[in-house]
mmCIF file of the N, C-alpha and C atoms, coordinates in Angstrom:
data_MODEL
# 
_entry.id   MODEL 
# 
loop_
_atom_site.group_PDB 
_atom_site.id 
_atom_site.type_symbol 
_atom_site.label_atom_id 
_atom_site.label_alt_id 
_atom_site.label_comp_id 
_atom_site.label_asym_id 
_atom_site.label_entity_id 
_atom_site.label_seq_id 
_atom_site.pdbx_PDB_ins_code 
_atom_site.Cartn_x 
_atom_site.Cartn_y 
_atom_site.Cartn_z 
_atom_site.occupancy 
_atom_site.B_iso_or_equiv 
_atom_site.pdbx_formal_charge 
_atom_site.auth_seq_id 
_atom_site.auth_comp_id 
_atom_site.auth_asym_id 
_atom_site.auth_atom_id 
_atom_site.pdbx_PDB_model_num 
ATOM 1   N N  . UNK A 1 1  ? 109.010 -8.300  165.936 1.00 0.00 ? 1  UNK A N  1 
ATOM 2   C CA . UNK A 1 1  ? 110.216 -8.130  165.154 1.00 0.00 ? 1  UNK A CA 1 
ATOM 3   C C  . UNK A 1 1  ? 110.146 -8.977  163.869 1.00 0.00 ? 1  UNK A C  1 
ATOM 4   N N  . UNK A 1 2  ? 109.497 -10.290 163.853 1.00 0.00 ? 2  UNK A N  1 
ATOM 5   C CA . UNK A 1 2  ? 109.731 -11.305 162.869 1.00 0.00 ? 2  UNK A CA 1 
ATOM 6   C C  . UNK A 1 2  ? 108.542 -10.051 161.911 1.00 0.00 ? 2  UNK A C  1 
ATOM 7   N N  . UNK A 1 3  ? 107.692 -10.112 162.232 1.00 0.00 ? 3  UNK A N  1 
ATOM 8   C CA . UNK A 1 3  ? 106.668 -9.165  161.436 1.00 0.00 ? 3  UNK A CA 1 
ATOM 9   C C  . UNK A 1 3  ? 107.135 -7.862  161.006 1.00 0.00 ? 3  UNK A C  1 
ATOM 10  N N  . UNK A 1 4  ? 107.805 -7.127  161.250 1.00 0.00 ? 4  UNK A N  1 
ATOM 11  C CA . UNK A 1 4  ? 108.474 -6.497  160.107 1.00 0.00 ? 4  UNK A CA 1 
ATOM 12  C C  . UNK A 1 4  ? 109.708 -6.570  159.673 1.00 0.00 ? 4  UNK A C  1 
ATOM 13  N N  . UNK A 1 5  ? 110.549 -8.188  159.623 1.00 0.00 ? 5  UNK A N  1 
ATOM 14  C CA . UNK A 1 5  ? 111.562 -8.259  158.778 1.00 0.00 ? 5  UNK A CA 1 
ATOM 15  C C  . UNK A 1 5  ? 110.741 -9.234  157.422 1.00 0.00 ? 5  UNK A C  1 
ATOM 16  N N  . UNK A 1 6  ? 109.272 -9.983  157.796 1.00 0.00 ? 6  UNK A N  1 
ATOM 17  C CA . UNK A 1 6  ? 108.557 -9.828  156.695 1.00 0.00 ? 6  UNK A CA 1 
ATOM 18  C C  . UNK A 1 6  ? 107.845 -8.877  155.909 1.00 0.00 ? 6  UNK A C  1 
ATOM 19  N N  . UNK A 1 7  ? 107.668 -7.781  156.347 1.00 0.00 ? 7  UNK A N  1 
ATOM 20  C CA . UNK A 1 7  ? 107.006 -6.804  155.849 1.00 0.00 ? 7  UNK A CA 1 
ATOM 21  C C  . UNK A 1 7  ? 108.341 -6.161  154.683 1.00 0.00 ? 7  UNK A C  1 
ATOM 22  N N  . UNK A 1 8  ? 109.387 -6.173  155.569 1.00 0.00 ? 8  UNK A N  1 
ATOM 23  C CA . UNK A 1 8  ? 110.545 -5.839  154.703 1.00 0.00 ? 8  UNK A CA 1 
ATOM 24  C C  . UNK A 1 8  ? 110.872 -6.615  153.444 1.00 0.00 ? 8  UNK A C  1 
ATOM 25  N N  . UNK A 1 9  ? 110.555 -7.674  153.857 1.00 0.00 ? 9  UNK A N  1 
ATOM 26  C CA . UNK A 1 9  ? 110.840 -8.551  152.264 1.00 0.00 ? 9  UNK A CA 1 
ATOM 27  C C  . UNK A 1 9  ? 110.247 -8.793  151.266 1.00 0.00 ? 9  UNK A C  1 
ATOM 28  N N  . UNK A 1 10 ? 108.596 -8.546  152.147 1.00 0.00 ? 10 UNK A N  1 
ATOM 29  C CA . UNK A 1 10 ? 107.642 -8.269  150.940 1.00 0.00 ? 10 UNK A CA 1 
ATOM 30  C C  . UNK A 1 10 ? 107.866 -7.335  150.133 1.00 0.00 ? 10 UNK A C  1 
ATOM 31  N N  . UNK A 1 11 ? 108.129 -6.008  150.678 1.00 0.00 ? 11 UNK A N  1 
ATOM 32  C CA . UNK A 1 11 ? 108.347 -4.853  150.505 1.00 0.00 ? 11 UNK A CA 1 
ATOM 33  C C  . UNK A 1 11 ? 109.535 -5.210  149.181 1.00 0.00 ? 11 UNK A C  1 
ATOM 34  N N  . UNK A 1 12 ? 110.650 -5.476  149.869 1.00 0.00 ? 12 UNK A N  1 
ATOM 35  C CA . UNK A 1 12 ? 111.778 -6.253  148.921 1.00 0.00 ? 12 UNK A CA 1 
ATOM 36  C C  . UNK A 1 12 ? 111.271 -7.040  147.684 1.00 0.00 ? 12 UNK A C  1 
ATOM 37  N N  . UNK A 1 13 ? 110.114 -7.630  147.528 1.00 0.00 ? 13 UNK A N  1 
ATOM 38  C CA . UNK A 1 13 ? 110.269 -8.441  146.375 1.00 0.00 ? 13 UNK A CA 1 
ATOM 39  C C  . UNK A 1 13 ? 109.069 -7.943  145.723 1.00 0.00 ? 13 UNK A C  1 
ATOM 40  N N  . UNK A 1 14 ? 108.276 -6.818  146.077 1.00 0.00 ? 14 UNK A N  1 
ATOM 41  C CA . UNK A 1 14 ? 107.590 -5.919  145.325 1.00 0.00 ? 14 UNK A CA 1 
ATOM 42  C C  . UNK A 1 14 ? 108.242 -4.727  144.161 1.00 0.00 ? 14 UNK A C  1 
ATOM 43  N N  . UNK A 1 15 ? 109.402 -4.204  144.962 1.00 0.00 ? 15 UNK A N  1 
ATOM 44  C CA . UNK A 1 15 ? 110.133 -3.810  144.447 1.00 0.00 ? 15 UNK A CA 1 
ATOM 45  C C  . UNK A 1 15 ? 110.835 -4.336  143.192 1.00 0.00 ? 15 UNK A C  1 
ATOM 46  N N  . UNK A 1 16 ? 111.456 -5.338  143.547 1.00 0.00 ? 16 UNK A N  1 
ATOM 47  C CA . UNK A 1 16 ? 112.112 -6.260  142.829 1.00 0.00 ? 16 UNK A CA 1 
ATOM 48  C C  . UNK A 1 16 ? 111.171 -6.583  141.516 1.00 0.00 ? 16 UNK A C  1 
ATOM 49  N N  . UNK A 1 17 ? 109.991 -7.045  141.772 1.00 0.00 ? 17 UNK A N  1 
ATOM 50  C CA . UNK A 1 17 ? 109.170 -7.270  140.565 1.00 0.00 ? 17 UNK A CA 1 
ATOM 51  C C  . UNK A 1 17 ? 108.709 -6.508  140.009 1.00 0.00 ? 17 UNK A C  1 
ATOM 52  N N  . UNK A 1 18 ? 108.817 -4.688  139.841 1.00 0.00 ? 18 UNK A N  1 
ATOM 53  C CA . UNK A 1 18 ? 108.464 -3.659  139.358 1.00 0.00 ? 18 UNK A CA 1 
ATOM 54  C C  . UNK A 1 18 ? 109.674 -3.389  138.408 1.00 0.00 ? 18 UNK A C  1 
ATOM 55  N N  . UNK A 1 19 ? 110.987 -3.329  139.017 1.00 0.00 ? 19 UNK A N  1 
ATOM 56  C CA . UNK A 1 19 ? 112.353 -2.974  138.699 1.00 0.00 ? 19 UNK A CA 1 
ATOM 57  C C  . UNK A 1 19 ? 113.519 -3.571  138.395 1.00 0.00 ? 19 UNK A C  1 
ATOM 58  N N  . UNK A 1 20 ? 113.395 -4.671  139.394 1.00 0.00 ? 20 UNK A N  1 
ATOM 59  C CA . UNK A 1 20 ? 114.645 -5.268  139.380 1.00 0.00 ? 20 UNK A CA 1 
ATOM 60  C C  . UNK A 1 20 ? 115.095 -6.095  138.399 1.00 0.00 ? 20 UNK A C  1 
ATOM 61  N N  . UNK A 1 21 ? 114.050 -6.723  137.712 1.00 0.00 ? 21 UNK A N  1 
ATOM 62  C CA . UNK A 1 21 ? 114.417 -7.601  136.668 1.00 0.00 ? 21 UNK A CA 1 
ATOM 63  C C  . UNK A 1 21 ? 115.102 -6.500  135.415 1.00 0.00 ? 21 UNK A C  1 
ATOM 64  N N  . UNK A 1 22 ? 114.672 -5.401  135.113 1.00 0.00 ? 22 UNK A N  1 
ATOM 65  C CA . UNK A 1 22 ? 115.403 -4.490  133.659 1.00 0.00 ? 22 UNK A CA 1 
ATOM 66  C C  . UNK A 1 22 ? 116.485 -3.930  134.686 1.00 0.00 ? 22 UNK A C  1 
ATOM 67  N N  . UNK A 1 23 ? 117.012 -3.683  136.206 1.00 0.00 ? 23 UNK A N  1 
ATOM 68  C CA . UNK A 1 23 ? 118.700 -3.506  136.119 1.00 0.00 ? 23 UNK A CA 1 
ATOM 69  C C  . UNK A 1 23 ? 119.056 -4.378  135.838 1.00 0.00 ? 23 UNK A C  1 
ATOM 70  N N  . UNK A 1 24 ? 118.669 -5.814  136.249 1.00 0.00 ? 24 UNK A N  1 
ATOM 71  C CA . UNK A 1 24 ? 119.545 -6.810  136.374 1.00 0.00 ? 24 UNK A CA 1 
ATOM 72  C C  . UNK A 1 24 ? 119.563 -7.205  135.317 1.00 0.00 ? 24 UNK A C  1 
ATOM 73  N N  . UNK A 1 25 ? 118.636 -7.225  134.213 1.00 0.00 ? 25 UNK A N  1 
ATOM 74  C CA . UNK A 1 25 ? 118.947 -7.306  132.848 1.00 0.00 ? 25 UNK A CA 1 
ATOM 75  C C  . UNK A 1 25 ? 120.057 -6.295  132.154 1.00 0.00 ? 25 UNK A C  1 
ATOM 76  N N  . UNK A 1 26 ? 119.775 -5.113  132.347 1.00 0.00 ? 26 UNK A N  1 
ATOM 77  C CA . UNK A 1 26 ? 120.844 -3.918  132.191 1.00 0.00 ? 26 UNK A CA 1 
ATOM 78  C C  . UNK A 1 26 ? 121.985 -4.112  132.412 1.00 0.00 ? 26 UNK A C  1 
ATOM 79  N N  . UNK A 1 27 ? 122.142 -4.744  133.485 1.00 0.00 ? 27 UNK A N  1 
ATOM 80  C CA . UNK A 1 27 ? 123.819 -5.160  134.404 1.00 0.00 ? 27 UNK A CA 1 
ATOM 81  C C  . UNK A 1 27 ? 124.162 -6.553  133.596 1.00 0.00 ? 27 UNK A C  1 
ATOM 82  N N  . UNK A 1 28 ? 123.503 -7.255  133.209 1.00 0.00 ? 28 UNK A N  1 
ATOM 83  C CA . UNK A 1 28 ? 123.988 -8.233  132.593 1.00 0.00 ? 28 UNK A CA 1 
ATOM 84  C C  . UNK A 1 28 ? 124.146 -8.135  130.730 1.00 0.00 ? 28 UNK A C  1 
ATOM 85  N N  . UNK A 1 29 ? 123.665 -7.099  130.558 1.00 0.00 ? 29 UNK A N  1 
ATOM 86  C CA . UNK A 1 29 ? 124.279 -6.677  129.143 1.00 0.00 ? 29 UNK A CA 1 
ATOM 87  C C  . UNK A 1 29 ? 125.565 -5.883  128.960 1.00 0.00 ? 29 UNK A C  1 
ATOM 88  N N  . UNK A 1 30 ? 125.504 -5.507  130.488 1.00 0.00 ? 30 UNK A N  1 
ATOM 89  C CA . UNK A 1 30 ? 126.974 -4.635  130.104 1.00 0.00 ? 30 UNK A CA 1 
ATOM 90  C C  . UNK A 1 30 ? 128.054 -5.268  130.619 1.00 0.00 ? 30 UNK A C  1 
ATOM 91  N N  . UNK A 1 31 ? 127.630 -6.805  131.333 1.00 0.00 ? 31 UNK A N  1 
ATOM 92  C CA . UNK A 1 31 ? 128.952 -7.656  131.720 1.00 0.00 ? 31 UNK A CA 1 
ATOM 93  C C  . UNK A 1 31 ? 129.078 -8.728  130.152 1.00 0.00 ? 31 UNK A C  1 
ATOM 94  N N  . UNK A 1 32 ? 127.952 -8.759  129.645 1.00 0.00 ? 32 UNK A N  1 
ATOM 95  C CA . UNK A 1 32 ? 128.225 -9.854  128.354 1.00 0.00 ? 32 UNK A CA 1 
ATOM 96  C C  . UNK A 1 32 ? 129.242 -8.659  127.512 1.00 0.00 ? 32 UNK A C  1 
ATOM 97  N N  . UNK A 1 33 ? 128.740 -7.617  127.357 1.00 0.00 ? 33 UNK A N  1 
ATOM 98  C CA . UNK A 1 33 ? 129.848 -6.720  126.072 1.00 0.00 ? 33 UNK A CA 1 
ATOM 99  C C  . UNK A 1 33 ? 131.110 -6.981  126.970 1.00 0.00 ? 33 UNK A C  1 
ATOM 100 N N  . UNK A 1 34 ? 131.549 -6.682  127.804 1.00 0.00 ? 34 UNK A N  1 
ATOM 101 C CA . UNK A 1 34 ? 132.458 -6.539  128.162 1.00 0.00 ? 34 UNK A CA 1 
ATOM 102 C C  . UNK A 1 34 ? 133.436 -7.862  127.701 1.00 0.00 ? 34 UNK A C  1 
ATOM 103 N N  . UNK A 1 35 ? 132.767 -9.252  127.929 1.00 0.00 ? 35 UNK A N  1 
ATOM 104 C CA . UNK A 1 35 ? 133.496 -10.059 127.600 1.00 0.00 ? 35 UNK A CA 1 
ATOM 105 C C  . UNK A 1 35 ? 133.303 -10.384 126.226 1.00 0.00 ? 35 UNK A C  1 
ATOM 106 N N  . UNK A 1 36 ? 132.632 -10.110 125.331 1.00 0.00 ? 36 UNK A N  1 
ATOM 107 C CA . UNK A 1 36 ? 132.341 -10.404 123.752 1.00 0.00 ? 36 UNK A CA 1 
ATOM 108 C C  . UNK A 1 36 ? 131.675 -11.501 123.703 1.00 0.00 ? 36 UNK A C  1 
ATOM 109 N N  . UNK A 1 37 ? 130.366 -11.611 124.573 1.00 0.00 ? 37 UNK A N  1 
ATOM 110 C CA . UNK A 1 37 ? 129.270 -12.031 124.340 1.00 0.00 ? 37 UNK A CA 1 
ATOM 111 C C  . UNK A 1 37 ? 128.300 -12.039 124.261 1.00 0.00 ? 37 UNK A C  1 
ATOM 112 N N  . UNK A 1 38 ? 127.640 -12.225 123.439 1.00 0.00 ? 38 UNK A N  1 
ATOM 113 C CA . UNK A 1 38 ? 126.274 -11.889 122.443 1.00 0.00 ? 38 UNK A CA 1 
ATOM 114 C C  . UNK A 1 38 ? 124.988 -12.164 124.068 1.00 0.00 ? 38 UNK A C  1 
ATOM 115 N N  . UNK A 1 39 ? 124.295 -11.488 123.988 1.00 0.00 ? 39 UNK A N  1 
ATOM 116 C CA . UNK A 1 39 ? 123.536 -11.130 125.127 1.00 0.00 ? 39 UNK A CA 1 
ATOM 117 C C  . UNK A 1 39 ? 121.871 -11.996 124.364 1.00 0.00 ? 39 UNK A C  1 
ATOM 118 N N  . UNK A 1 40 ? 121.960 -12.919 124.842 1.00 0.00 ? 40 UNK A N  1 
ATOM 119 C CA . UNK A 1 40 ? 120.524 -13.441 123.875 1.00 0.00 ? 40 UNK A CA 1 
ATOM 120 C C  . UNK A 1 40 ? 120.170 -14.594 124.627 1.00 0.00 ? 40 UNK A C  1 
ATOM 121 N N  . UNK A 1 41 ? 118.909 -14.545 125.304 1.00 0.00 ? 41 UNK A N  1 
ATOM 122 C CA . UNK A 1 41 ? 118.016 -15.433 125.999 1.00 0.00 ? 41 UNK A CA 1 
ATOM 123 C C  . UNK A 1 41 ? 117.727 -16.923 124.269 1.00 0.00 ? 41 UNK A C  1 
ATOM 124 N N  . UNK A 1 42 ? 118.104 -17.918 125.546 1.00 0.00 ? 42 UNK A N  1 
ATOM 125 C CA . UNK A 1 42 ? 117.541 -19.125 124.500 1.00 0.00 ? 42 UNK A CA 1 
ATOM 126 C C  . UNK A 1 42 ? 116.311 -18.958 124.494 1.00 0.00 ? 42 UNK A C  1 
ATOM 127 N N  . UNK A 1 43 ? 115.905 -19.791 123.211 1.00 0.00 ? 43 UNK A N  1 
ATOM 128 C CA . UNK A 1 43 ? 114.238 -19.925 123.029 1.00 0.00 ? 43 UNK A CA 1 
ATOM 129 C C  . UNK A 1 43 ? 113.849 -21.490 123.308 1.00 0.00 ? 43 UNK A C  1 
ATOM 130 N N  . UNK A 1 44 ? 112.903 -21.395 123.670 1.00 0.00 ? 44 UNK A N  1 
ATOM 131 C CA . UNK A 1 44 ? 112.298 -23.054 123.991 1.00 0.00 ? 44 UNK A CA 1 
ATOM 132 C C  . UNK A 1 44 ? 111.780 -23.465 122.429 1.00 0.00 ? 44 UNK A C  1 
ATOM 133 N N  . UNK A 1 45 ? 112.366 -24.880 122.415 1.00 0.00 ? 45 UNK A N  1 
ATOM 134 C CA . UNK A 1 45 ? 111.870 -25.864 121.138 1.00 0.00 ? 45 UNK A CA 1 
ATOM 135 C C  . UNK A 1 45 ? 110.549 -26.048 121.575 1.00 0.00 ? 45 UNK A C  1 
ATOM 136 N N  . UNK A 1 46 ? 109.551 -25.744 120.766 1.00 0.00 ? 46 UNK A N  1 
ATOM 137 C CA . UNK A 1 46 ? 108.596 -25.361 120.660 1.00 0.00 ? 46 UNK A CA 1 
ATOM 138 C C  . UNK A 1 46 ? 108.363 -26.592 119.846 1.00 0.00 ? 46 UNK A C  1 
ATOM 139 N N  . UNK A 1 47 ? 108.714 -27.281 118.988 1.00 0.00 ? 47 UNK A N  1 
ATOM 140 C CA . UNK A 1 47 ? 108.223 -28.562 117.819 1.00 0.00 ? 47 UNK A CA 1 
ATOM 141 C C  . UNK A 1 47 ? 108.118 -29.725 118.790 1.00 0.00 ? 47 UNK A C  1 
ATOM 142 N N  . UNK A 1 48 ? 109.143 -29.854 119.832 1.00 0.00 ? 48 UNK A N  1 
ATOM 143 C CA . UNK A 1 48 ? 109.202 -30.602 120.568 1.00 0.00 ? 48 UNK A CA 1 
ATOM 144 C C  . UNK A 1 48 ? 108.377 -31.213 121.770 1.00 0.00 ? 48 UNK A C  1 
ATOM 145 N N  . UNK A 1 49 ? 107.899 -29.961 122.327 1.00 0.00 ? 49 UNK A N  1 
ATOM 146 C CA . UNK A 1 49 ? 107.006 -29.845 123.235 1.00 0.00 ? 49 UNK A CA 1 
ATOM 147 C C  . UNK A 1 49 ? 106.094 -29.633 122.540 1.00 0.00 ? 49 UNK A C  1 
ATOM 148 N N  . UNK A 1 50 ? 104.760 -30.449 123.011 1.00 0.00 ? 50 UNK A N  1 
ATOM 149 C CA . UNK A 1 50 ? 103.632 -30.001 122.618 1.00 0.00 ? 50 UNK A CA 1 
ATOM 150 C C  . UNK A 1 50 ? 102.453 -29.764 123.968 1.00 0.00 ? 50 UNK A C  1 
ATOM 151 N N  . UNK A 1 51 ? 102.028 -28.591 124.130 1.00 0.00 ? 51 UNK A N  1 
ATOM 152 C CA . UNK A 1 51 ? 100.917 -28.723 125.141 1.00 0.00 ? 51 UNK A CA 1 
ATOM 153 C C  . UNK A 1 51 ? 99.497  -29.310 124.823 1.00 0.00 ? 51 UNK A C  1 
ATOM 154 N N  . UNK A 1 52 ? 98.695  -29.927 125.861 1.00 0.00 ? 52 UNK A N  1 
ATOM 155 C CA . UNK A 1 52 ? 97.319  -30.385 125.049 1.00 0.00 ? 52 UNK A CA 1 
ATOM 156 C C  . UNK A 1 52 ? 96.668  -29.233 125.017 1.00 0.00 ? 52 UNK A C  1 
ATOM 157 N N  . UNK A 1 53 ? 95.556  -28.779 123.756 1.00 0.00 ? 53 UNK A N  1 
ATOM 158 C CA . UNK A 1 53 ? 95.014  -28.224 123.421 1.00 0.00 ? 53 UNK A CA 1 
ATOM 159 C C  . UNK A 1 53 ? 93.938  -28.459 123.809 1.00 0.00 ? 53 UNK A C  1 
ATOM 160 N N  . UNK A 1 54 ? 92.921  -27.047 124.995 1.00 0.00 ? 54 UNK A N  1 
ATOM 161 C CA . UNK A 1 54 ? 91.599  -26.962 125.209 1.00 0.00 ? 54 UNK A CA 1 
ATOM 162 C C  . UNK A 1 54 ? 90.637  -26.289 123.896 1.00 0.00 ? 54 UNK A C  1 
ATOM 163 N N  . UNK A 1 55 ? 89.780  -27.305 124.141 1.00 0.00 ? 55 UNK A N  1 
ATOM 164 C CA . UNK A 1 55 ? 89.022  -26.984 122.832 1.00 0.00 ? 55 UNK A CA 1 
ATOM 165 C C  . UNK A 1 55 ? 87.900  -25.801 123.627 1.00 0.00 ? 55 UNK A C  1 
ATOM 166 N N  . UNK A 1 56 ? 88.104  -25.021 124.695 1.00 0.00 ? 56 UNK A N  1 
ATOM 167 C CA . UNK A 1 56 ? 87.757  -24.238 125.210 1.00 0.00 ? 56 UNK A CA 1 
ATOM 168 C C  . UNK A 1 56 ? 88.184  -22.824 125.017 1.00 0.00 ? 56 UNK A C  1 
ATOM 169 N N  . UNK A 1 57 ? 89.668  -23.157 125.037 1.00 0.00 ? 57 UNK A N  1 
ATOM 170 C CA . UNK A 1 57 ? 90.693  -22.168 124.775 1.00 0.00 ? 57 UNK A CA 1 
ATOM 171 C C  . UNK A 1 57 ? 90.939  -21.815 123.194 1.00 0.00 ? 57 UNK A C  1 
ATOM 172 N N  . UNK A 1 58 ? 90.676  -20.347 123.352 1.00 0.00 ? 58 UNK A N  1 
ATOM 173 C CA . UNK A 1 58 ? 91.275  -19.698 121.286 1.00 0.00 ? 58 UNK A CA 1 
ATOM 174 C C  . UNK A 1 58 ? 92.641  -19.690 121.103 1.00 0.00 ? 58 UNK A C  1 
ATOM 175 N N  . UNK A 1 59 ? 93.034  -20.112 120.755 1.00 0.00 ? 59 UNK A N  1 
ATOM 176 C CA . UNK A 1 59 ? 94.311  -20.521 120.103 1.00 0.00 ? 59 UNK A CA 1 
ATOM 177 C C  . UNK A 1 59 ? 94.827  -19.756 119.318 1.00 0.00 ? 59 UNK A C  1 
ATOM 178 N N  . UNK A 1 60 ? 94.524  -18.896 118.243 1.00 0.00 ? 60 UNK A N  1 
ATOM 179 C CA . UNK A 1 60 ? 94.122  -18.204 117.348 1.00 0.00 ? 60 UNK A CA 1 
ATOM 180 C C  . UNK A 1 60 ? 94.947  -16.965 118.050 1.00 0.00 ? 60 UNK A C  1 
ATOM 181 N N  . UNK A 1 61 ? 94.093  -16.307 118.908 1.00 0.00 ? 61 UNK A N  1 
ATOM 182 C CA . UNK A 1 61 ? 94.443  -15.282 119.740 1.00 0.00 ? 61 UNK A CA 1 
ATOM 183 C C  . UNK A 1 61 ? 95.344  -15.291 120.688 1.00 0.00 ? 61 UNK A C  1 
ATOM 184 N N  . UNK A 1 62 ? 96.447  -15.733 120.485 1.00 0.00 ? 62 UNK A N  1 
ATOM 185 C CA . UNK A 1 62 ? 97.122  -16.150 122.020 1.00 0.00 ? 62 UNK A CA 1 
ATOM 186 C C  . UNK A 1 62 ? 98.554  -15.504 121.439 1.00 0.00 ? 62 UNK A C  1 
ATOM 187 N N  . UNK A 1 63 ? 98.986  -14.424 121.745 1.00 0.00 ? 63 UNK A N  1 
ATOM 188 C CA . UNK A 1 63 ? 100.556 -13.813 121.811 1.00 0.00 ? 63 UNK A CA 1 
ATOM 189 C C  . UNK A 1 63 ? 101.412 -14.447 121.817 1.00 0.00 ? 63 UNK A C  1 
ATOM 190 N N  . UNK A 1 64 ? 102.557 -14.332 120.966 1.00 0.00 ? 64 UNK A N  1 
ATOM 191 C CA . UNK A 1 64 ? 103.357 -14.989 121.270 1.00 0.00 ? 64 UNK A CA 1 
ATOM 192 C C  . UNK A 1 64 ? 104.494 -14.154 121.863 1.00 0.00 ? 64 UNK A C  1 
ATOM 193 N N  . UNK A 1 65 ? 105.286 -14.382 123.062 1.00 0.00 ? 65 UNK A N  1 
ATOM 194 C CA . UNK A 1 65 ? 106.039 -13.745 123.925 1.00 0.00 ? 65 UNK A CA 1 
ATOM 195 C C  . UNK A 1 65 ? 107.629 -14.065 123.469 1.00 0.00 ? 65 UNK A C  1 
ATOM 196 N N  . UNK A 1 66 ? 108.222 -13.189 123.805 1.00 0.00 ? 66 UNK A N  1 
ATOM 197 C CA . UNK A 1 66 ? 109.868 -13.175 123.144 1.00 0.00 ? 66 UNK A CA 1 
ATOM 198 C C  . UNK A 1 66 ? 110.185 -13.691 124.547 1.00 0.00 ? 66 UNK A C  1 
ATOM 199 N N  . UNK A 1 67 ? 111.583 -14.363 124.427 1.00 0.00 ? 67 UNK A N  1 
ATOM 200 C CA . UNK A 1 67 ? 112.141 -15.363 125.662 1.00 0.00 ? 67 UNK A CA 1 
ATOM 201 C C  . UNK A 1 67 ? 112.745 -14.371 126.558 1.00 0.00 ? 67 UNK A C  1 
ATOM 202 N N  . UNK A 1 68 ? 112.813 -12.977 126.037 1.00 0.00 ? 68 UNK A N  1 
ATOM 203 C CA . UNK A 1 68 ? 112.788 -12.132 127.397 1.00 0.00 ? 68 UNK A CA 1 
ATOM 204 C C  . UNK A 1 68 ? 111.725 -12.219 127.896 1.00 0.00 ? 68 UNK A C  1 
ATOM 205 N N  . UNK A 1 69 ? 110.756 -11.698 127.754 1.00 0.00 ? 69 UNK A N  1 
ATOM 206 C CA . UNK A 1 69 ? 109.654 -11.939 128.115 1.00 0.00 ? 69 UNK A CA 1 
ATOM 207 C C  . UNK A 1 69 ? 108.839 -12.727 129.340 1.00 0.00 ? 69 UNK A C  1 
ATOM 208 N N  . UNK A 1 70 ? 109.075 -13.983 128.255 1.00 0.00 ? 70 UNK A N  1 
ATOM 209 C CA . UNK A 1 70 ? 108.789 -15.469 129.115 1.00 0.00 ? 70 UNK A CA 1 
ATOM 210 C C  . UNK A 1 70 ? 109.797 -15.788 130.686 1.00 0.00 ? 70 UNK A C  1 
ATOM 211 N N  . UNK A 1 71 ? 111.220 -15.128 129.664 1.00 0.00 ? 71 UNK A N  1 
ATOM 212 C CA . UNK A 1 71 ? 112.039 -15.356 131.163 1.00 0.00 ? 71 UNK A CA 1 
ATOM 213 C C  . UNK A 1 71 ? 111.876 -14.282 132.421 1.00 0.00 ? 71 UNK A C  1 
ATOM 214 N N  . UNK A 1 72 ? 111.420 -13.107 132.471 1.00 0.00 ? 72 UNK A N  1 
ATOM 215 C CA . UNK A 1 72 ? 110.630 -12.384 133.175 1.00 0.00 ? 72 UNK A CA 1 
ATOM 216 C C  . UNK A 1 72 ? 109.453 -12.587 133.807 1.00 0.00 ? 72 UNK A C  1 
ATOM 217 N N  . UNK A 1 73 ? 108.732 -13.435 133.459 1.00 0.00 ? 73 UNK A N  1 
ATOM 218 C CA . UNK A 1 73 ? 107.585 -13.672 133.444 1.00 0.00 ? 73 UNK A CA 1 
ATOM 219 C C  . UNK A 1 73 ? 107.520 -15.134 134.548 1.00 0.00 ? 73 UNK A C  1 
ATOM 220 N N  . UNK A 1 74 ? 108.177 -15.803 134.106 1.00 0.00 ? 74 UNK A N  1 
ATOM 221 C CA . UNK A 1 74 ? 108.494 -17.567 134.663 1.00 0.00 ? 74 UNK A CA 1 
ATOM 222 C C  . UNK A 1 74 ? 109.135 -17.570 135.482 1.00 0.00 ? 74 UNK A C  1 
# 
């Protein structure tokens, strides 16, 4: 029994990571209009933080991701 109420949740959070994040993004744009608020992920201070730099790693080439994105992602 314990083995497939895990199978179920895997199942559950496979799902979830295909889909669930753009309803729940969806659902939360249409509760911000509703109250007259601007729907906009903060951005991380970036001047502030600094990561150390591998002199292995291209730097150059590295995307930069919108804080939807990142917050999807993280």
């Amino acid at each position: 029994m314990t083995i497939e109420q895990l199978k179920g949740l895997l199942s559950f959070f496979e799902t979830y990571r295909e889909n669930g994040f753009e309803n729940i993004f969806i659902s939360t744009k249409e509760i911000s209009s509703e109250m007259d608020v601007e729907p906009k992920f903060r951005e991380k201070r970036t001047t502030q933080v600094e990561k150390k730099k591998q002199f292995e790693k291209n730097i150059e080439n590295e995307v930069i991701k919108s804080p939807q994105e990142l917050f999807r992602i993280d």
